[in-house]
C-alpha positions as CSV (number, residue, x, y, z in Angstrom):
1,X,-6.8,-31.1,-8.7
2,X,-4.4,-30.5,-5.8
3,X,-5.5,-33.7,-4.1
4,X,-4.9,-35.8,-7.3
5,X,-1.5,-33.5,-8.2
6,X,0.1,-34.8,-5.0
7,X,-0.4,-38.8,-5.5
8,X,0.5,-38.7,-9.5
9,X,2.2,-36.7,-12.2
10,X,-0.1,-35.4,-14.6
11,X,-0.4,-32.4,-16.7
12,X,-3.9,-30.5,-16.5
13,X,-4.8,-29.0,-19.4
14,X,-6.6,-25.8,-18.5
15,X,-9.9,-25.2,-20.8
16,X,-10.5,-22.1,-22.8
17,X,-14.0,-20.3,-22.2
18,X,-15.9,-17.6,-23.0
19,X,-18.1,-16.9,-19.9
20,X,-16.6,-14.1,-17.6
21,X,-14.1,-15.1,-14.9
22,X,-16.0,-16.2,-11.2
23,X,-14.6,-14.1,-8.2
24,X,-11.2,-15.9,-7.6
25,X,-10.8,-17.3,-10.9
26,X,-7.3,-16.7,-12.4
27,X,-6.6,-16.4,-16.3
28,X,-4.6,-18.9,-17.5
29,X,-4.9,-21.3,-14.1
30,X,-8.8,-21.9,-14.1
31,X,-9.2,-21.2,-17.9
32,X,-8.1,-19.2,-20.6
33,X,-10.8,-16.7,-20.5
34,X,-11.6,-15.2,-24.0
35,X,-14.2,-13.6,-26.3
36,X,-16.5,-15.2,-27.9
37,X,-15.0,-13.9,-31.8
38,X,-11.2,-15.0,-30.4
39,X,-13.3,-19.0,-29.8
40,X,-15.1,-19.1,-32.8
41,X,-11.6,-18.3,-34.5
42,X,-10.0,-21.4,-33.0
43,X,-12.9,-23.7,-33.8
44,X,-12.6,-22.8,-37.2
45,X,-9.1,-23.0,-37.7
46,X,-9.4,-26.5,-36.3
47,X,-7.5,-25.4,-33.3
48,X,-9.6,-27.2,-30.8
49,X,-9.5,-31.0,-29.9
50,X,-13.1,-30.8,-28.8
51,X,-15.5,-27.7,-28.1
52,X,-18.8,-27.4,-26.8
53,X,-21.8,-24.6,-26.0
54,X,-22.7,-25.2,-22.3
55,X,-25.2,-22.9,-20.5
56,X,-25.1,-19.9,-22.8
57,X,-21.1,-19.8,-23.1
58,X,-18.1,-22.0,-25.5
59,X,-15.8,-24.0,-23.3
60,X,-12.8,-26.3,-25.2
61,X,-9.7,-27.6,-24.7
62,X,-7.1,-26.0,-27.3
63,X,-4.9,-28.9,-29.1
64,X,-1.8,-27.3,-28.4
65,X,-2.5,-27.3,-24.9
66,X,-2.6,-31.2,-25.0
67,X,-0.2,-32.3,-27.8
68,X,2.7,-31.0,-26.4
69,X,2.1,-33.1,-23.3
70,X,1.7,-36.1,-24.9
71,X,4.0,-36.2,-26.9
72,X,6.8,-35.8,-24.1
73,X,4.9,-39.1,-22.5
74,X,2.9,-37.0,-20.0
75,X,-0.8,-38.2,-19.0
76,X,-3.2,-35.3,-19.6
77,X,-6.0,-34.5,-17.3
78,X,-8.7,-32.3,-18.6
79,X,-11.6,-31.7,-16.7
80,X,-14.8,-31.0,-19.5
81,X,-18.4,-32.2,-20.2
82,X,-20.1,-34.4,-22.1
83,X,-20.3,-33.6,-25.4
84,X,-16.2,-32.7,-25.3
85,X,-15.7,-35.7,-23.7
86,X,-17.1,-37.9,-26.9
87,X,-14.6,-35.4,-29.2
88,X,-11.9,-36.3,-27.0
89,X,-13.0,-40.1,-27.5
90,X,-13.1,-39.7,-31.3
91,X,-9.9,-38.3,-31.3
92,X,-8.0,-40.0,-29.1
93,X,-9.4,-43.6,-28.5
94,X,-7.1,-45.2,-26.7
95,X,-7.9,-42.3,-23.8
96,X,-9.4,-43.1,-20.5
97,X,-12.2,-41.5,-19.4
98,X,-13.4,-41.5,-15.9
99,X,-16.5,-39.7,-15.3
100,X,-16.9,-37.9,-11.6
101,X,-20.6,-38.0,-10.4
102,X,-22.5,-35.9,-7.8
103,X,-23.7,-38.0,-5.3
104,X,-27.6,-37.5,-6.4
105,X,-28.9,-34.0,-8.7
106,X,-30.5,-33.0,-5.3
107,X,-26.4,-33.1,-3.9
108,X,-25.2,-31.6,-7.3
109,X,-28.5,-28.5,-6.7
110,X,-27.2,-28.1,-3.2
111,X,-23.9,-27.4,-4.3
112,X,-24.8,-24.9,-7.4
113,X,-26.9,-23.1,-4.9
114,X,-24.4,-22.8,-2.5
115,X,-22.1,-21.4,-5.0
116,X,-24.2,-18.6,-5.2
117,X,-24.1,-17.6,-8.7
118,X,-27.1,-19.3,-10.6
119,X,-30.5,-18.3,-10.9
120,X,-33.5,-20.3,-10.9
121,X,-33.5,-20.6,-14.4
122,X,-30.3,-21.1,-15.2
123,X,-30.6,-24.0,-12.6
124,X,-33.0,-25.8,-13.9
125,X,-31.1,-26.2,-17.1
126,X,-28.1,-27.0,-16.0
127,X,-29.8,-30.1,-13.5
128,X,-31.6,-31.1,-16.8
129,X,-28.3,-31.1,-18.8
130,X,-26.9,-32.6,-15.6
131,X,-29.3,-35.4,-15.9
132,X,-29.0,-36.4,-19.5
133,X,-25.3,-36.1,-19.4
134,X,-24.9,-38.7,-16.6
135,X,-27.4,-40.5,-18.8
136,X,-24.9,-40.3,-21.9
137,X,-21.7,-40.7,-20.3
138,X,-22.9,-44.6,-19.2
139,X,-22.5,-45.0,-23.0
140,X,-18.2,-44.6,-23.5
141,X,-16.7,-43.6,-20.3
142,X,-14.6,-46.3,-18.2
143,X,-14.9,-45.8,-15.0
144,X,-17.5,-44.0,-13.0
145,X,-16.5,-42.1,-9.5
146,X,-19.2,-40.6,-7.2
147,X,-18.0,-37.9,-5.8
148,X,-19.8,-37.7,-2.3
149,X,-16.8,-37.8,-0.1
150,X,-14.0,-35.5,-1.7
151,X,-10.9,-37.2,-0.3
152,X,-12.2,-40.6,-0.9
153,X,-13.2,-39.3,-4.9
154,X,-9.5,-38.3,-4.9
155,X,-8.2,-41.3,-3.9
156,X,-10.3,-43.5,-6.4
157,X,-9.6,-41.8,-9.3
158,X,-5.8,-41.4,-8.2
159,X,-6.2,-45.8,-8.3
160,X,-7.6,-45.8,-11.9
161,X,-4.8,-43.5,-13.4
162,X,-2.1,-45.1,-11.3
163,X,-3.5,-48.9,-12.4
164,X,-0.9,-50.6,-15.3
165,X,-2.7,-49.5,-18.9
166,X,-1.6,-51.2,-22.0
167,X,1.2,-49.8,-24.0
168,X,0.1,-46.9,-26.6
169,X,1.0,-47.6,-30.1
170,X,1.1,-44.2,-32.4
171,X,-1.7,-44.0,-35.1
């Protein structure tokens, strides 16, 4: 997010989630780190713009952590998977989804292992939801960005939300 922060104003909405902070993760800056009874609350108070179950844990994006934004004429960046992603096109179609791709799942395996936090199994599910995600995303996202080169990823995306859109009219 850094690299993009520094070439356009945006306003990142920071996901809630019920797995355990990583090492270095920050409450309220990486994601709003809850239980899973204080989650399924939100969802069923309709509190969420979209929500989703993604290797054993909930991750969404609170509404109130988007509307605000928008409605002061901010673009709102939120980083989420697949199945949010179509929620967040339901609700919101005029939004513009760019999809960031690992190079290959053999770059994207590389990566989780060097992370250093994901057993075998746990692997292979998340390359096999990996795979059918990048699968579903061809169906409704607008751009697609591999992400093999970091700076140059930055700097594509950065062109896509910087490029004129057409004027928003209000449902």
């Amino acid at each position: 997010m850094e690299g993009l922060s520094a070439r356009l104003p945006f306003h990142f909405s920071v996901s809630m989630t019920t797995r355990p902070p990583r090492p270095g993760e920050v409450d309220g800056v990486d994601y709003r780190f809850v239980d899973r009874a204080t989650f399924e609350a939100a969802v069923a108070a309709g509190e969420m713009v979209e929500w989703a179950r993604y290797s054993g844990h909930l991750y969404g994006t609170p509404k109130a952590a988007i509307e605000g934004p928008l409605s002061e004429g901010a673009d709102v960046l939120l980083d989420i998977e697949i199945v949010g992603a179509r929620q967040v096109k339901d609700a919101f179609p005029e939004a513009l989804m760019v999809y960031v791709l690992p190079p290959s799942l053999e770059a994207l395996e590389a990566r989780l292992r060097g992370r250093g936090d994901t057993d075998e199994e746990a692997m292979r599910r998340r390359l096999e939801v990996a795979e059918w995600q990048i699968g579903q995303a061809r169906e409704f996202f607008d751009h697609f960005v591999v992400n093999d080169d970091l700076g140059a990823a930055v700097e594509e995306v950065a062109g896509i939300l910087a490029a004129p859109r057409p004027p928003q009219v209000p449902s």
